[in-house]
C-alpha positions as CSV (number, residue, x, y, z in Angstrom):
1,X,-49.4,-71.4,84.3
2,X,-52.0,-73.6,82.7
3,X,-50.0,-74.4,79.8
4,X,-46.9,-75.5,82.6
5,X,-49.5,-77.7,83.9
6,X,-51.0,-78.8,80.8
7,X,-47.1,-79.8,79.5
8,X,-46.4,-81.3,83.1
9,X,-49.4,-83.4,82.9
10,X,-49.1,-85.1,79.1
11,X,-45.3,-85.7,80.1
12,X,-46.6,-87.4,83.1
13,X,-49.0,-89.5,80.7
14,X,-46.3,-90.1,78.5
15,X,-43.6,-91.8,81.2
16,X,-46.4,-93.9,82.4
17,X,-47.3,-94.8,79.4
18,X,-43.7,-95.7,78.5
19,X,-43.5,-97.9,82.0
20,X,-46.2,-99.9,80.4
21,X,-44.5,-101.1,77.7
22,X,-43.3,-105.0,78.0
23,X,-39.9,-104.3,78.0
24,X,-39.7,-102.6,80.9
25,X,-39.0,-104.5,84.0
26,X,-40.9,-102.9,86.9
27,X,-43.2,-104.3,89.9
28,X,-45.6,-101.7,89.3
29,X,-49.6,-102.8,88.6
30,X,-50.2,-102.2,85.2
31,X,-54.2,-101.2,86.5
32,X,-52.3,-98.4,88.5
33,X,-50.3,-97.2,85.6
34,X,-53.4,-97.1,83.5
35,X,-55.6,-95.2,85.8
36,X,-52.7,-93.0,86.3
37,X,-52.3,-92.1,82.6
38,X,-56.1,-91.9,81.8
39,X,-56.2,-89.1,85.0
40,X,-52.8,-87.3,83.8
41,X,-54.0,-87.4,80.1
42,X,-58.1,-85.9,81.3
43,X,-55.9,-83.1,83.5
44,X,-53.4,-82.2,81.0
45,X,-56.6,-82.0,77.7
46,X,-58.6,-80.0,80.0
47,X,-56.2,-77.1,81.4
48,X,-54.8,-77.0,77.7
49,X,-58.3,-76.8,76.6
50,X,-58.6,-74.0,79.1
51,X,-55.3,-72.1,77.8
52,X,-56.0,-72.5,74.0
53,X,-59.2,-73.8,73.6
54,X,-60.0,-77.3,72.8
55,X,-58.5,-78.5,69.5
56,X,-55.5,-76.2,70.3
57,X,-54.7,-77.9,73.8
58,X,-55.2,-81.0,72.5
59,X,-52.8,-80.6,69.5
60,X,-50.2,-79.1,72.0
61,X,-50.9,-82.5,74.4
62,X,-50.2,-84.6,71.9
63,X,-47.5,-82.7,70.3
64,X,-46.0,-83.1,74.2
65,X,-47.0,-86.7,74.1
66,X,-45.1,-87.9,71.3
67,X,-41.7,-85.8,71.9
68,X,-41.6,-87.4,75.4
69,X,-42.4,-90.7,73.5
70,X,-39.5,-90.3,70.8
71,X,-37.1,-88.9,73.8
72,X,-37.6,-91.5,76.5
73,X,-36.5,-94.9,74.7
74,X,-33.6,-92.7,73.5
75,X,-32.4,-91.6,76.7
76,X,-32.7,-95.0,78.2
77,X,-30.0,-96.0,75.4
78,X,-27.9,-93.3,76.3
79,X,-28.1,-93.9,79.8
80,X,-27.4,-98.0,79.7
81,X,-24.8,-97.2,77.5
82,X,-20.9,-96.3,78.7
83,X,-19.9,-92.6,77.2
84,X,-15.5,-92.8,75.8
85,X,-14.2,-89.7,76.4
């Protein structure tokens, strides 16, 4: 259950993080965004450090971290994008 939590958490960092980014066109405050990655990114380090033990959890946060990072601007393309066939 940790690790679920620990996964949840990073991905939560991650989308936030993404929302940040200037090309996204959003009317959130970038403050709120920041305080809301630095909270998901403590939560998700410290139940993964709980799970694995430190440098385990944090490898598996940032393993998380950048696969959400690589997937996200990727399935924005997909999405804008009409699908033939």
């Amino acid at each position: 259950m940790l690790t679920f939590g620990a996964l949840v958490c990073s991905l939560l960092a991650a989308w936030l993080l993404y929302l940040l980014a200037p090309r996204q066109q959003h009317s959130y405050k970038p403050a709120l965004l920041w305080a809301g990655t630095a909270v998901s990114l403590v939560l998700a380090l410290w139940l993964a450090a709980l799970a694995y033990g430190f440098w385990p959890g944090v490898y598996l946060v940032l393993t998380a971290l950048m696969l959400v990072w690589v997937l996200l601007p990727v399935l924005a393309q997909w999405r804008s994008k009409p699908h033939v066939g």
